[in-house]
C-alpha positions in Angstrom: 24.6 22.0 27.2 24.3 18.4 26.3 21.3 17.8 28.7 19.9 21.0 27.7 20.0 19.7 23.6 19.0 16.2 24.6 15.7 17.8 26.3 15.3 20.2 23.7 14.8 17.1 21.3 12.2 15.4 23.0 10.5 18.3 23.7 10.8 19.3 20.2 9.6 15.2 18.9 6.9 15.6 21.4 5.8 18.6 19.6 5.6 17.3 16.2 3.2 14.2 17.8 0.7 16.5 18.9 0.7 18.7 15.8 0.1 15.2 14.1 -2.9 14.4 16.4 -4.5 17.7 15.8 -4.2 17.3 12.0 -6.2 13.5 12.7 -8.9 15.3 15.3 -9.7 18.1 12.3 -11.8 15.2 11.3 -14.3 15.5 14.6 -17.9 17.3 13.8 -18.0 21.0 13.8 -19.5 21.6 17.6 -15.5 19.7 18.2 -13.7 21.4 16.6 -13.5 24.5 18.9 -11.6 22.9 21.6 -8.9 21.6 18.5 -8.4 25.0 17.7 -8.0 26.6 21.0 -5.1 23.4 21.5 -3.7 24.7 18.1 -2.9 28.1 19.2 -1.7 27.1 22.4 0.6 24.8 20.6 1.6 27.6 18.4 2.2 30.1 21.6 4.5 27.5 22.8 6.6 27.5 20.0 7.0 31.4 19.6 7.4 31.4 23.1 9.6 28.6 24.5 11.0 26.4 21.6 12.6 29.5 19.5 14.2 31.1 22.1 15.9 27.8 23.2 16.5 27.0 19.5 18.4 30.0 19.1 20.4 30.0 22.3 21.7 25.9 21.2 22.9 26.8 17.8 24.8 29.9 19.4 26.8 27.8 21.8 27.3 24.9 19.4 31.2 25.1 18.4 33.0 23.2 15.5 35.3 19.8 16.4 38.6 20.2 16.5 41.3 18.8 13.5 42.0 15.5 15.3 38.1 15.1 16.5 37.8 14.7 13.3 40.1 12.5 12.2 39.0 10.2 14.7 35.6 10.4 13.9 36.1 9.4 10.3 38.3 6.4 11.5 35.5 5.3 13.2 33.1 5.4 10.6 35.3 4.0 8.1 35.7 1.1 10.7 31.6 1.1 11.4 31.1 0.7 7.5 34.2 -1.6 6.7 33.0 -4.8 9.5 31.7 -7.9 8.3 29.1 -8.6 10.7 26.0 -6.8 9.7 25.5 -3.9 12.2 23.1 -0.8 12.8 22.9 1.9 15.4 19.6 2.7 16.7 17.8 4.6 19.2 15.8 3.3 21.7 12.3 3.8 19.6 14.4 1.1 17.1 15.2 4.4 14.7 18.0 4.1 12.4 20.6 6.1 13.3 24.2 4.4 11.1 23.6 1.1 9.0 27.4 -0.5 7.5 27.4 -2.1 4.2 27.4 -5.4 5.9 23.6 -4.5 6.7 22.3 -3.2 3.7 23.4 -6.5 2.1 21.5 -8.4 5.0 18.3 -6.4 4.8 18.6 -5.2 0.8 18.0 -1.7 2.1 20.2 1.4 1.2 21.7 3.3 4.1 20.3 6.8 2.8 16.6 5.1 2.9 16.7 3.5 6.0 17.9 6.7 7.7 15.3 7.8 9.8 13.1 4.8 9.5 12.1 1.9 12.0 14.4 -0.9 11.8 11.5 -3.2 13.1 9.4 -2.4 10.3 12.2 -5.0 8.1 11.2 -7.6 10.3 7.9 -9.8 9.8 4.7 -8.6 12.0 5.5 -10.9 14.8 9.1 -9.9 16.0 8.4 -6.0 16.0 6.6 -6.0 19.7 9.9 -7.8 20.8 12.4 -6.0 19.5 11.3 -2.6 20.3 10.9 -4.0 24.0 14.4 -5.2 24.2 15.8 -2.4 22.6 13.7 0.3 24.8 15.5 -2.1 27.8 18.9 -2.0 26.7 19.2 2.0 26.3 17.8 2.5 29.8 20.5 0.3 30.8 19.5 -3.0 31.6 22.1 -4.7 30.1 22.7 -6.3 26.8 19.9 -8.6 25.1 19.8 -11.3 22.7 16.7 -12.3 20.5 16.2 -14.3 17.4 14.4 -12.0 14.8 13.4 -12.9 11.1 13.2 -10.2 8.2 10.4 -9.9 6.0 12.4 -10.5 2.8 13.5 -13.6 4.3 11.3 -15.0 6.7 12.7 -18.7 6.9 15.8 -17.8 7.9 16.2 -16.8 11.7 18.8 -13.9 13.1 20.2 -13.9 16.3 20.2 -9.6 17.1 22.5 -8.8 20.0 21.9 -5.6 21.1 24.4 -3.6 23.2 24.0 0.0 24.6 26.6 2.5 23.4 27.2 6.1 24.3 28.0 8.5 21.9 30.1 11.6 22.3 28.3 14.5 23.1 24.7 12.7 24.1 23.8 12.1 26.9 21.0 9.1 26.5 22.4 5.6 25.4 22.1 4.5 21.5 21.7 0.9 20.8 24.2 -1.3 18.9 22.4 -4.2 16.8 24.7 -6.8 15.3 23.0 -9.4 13.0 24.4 -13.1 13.2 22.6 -16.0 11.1 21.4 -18.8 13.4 18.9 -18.7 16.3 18.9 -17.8 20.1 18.9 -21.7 21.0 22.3 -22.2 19.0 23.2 -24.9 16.8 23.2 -27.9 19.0 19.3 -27.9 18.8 17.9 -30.8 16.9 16.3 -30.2 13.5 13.1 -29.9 13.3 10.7 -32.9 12.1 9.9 -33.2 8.1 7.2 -30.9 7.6 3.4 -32.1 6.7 0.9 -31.0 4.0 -0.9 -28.6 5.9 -4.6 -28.7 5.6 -5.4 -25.1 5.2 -2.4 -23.9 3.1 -3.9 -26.6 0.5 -7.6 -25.3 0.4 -5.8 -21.5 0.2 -4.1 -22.3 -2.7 -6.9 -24.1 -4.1 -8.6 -20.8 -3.4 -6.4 -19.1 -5.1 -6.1 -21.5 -8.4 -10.0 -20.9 -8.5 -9.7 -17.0 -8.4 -6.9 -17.2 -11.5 -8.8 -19.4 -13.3 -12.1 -17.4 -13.3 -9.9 -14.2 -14.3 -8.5 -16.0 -17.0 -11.6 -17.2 -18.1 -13.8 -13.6 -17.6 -11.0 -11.3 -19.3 -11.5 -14.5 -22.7 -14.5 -13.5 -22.9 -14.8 -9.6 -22.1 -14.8 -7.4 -25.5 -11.4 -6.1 -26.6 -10.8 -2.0 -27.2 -12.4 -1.1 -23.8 -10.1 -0.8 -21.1 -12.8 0.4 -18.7 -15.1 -2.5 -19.4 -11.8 -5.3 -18.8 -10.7 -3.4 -15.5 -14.3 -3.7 -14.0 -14.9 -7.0 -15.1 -11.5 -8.1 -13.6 -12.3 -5.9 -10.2 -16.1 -7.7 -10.0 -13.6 -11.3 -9.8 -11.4 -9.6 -7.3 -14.0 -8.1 -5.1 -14.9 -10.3 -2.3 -13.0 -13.5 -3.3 -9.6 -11.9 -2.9 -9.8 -8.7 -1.2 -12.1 -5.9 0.3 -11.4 -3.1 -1.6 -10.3 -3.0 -5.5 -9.5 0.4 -6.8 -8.1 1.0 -10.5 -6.5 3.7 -11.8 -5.9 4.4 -16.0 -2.9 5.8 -17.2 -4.2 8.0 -20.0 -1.5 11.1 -20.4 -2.1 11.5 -16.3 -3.7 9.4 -13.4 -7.6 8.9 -14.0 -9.5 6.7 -11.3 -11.9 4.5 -13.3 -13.4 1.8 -10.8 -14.1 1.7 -7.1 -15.4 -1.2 -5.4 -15.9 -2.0 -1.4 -17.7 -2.9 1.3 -21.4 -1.9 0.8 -23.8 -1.1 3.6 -24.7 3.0 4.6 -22.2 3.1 6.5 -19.2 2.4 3.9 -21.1 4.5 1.3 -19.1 7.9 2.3 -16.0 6.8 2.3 -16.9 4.4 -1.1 -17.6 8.1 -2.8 -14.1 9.3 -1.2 -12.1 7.2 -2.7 -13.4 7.3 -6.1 -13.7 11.3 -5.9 -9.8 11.2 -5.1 -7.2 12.5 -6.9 -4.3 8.8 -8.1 -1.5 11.8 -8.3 -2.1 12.5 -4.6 -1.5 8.9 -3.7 2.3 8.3 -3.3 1.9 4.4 -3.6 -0.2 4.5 -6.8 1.7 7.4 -8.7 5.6 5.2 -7.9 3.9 1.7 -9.6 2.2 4.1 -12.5 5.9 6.3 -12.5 8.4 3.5 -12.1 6.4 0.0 -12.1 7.2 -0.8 -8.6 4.6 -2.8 -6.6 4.2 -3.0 -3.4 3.1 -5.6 -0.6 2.5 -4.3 2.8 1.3 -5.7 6.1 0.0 -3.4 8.5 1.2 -0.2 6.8 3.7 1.7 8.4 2.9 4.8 6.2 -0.8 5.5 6.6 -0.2 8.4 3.9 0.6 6.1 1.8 -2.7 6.0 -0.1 -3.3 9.6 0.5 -6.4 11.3 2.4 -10.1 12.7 2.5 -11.2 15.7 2.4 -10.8 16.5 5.9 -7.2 15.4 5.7 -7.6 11.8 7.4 -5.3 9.0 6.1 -7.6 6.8 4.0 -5.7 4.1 4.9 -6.5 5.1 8.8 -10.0 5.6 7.7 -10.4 2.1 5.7 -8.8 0.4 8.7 -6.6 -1.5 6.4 -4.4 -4.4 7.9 -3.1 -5.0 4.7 -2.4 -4.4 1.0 -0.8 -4.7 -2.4 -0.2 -2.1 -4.9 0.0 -3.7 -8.3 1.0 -2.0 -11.8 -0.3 -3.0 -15.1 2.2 -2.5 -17.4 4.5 -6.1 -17.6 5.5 -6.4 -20.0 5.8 -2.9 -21.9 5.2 0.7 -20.8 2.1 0.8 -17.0 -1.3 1.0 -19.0 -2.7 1.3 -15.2 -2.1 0.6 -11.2 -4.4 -1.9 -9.9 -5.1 -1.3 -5.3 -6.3 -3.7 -3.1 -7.1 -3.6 0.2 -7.8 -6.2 3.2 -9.2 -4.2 6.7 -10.1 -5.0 9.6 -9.2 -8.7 10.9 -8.9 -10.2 8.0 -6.2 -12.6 6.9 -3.0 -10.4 5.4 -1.7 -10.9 2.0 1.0 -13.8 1.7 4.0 -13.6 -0.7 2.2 -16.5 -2.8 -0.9 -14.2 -2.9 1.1 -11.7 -3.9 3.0 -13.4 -6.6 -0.5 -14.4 -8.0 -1.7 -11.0 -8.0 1.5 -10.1 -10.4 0.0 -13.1 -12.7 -3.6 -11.8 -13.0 -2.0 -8.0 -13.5 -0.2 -9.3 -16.8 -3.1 -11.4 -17.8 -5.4 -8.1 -17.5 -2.5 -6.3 -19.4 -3.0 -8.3 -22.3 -6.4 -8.0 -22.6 -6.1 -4.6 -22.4 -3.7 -4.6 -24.9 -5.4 -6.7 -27.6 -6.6 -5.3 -30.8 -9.9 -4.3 -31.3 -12.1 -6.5 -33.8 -12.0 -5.0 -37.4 -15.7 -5.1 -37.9 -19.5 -5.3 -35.9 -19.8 -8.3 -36.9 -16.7 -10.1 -35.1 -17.8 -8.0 -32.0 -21.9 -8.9 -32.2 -20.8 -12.6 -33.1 -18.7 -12.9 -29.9 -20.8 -14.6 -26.4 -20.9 -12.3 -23.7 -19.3 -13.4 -20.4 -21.9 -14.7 -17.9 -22.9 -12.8 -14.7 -19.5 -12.9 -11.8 -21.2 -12.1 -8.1 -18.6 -11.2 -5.8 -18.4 -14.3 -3.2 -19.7 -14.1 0.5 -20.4 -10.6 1.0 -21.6 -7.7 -1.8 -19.7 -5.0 -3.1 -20.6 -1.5 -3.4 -19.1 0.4 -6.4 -18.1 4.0 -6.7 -17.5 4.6 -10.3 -15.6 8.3 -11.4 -18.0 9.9 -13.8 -16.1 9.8 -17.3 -16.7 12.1 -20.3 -19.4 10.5 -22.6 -18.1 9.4 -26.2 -19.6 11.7 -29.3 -21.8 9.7 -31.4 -21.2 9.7 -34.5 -23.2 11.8 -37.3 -25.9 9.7 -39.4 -25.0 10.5 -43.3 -27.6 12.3 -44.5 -27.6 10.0 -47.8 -27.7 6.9 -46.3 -30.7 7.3 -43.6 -32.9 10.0 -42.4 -32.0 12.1 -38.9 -34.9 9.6 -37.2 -34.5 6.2 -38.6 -33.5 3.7 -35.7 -29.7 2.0 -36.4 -29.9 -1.8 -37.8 -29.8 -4.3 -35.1 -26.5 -6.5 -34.9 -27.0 -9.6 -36.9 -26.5 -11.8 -34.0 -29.7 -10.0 -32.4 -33.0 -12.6 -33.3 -35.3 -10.7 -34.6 -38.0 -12.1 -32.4 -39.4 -9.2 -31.1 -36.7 -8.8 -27.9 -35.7 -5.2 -27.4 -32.2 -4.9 -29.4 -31.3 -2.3 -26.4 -31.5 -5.2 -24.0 -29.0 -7.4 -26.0 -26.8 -4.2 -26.4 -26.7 -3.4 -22.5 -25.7 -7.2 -21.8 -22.7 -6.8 -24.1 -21.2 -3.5 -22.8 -21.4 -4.6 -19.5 -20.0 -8.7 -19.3 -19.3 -8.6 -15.7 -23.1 -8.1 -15.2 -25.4 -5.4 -13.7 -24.9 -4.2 -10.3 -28.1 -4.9 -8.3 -28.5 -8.0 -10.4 -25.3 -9.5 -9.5 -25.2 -9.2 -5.9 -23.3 -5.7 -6.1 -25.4 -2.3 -5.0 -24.4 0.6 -6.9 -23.5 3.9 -5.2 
């Protein structure tokens, strides 16, 4: 009955994979989608025909553990939790099956949340191939292993993971036993390593990145206060090209509204450029926990492509994007989330680094404040005030998507004061030199600069 369970499981994971692959291929043109459907209802049949029945007939012959099975079995997990070595019980795909208290220290992950999850998705990008190799080898019984592995929260400081196979009652494939020790592989005996050197490229990254705060600082000084549309798209033109490939805001105004869009131009982007600003924030898990509970986030290679939820045809925009990284940013420190700030790397680009991320958690409280600053008493503070020059997006243009928002009422002419078609007085910072006032009016609401003007094409 044990065998019979064990191959009713992978049958029954097996199953939920290609039910996950037809959900990706309802994506395929219409002529396609024919031979989806057809797979559908065979997958269906199989269900109604071969994975109930067996369903059933397990849970009838399943019996309850005797009084001292039991007591045993809470012995041992009382002794699994209580050990002082970090340790967690996988399965041979790295799942997490048990983690002690020793481990959710280590990794500053609760038991309850990493239930179910990869445990090589806590390590950095470059020890997950490894991992999962040597745990596949030691539940098929090759022995035990021993590798040095590094966790994302903590990547200077290198594990050794011994992994052992252990058999649990009443299964009959192998689980795998992970202990955590601090140290490496090579053991301590290995000389230290040589003082390190200024490196080159870290220097001009940073002086990247010092260039990027500083024109942020200096566009949101000079953006008009009171419009919180017009400081988000002025702060998304800086971002766009210099720091990421895709910026998408989001305003929190009673619920979710997506206000700017900005990616990759070109035909070919201009779909999925409408997608994403026709999408619904409360449909995307990441944005609605920074706008709910001000958590960030910083991921490389997403494990969760629903993370930033999907199209219309229910494809992962993540998956669609080909995003290789990104960071999830809330606008709210300090004080209540005014709005969630999204920004995407794809393809082979270079992923966001902790010191990237750290400075994307300064410009999110400098765009805050802006946000948050009064708005002048009077025109003429407002017309008196320079309007920021033209920001291009650096080496490549960006498209923008913008949501269409409801137009502001203008308000009534008194009848007293001039007639229904007399033309409003022009700001007295306009020169009265014959120059269009509407000109100088259309260069203040938008600082950042006109799309086609600046390097970005509009969608």
């Amino acid at each position: 009955m044990t065998q019979t369970e064990d191959d009713f499981g992978e049958e029954l994971a097996d199953f939920v994979r290609r039910v996950g692959e037809l959900r990706t291929a309802r994506a395929r043109p219409a002529g396609e989608q024919l031979t989806v459907l057809d797979a559908a209802l065979f997958e269906l049949q199989h269900v109604a025909e071969q994975l109930w029945p067996r369903y059933e007939r397990i849970m009838a012959a399943t019996g309850s553990p005797s009084p001292g099975e039991r007591q045993e079995r809470q012995l041992l997990k009382a002794l699994f939790q209580r050990l002082p070595l970090p340790v967690a019980l996988v399965d041979r795909e790295t799942v997490v099956r048990r983690l002690n208290f020793a481990a959710t220290g280590l990794t500053g992950v609760r038991a309850g949340y990493a239930t179910g999850r990869p445990l090589a998705a806590l390590l950095t990008p470059g020890d997950r191939a490894a991992f999962r190799s040597q745990a596949a080898a030691v539940a098929r019984g090759e022995g035990d292993r021993g590798l040095t592995v590094h966790l994302q929260q903590r990547p200077d400081e290198p594990l050794l993971a011994t992994l052992t196979a252990l058999r649990p009652p009443d299964e009959a494939q192998s689980a795998v036993l992970v202990v955590f020790q601090a140290g490496s592989a090579r053991g301590s005996a290995a000389a230290p390593p040589p003082p390190a050197l200024p490196d080159l490229a870290e220097s001009t990254r940073h002086a990247e990145l010092m260039d990027v705060i500083d024109l942020m600082a200096s566009t949101l000084l000079q953006l008009h206060t009171g419009e919180r549309e017009l400081l988000v798209g002025g702060a998304a033109r800086v971002l766009c090209g210099r720091f990421a490939d895709w910026i998408v805001c989001d305003l929190v105004e009673g619920g979710l509204r997506r206000a700017v869009v900005l990616g990759p131009s070109g035909p070919a982007a201009a779909p999925l450029l409408h997608a994403v600003a026709g999408q619904d924030p409360a449909r995307c898990p990441l944005v609605l926990e920074a706008a709910r509970a001000g958590n960030g986030a910083l991921q490389v290679q997403p494990e969760d492509a629903d993370g930033f939820g999907h199209d219309p045809s229910g494809t992962p925009m993540l998956a669609r994007a080909e995003v290789s990284s990104l960071m999830c940013v809330p606008l709210g420190a300090p004080g209540p989330v005014t709005g969630v700030l999204t920004l995407f790397r794809t393809g082979s680009a270079r992923p966001f680094s902790m010191a990237e991320g750290r400075a994307m958690d300064v410009m999110a409280r400098h765009i805050t404040l802006a946000m948050r600053r009064p708005a002048p008493d009077g025109p003429g503070e407002a017309a008196d005030s320079a309007p920021c020059t033209s920001v291009d997006p650096r080496e490549e243009s960006c498209a923008s998507a913008t949501p269409p928002a409801p137009a502001a009422p203008r308000p009534a002419a008194s009848p007293s004061t001039s007639p229904p078609d007399a033309r409003p007085p022009r700001p007295r910072s306009a020169r009265n030199d014959g120059t269009d006032g509407s000109a100088a009016a259309d260069r203040r609401a938008d600082p950042a600069g006109p799309g086609p003007a600046d390097g970005c094409s509009s969608a």
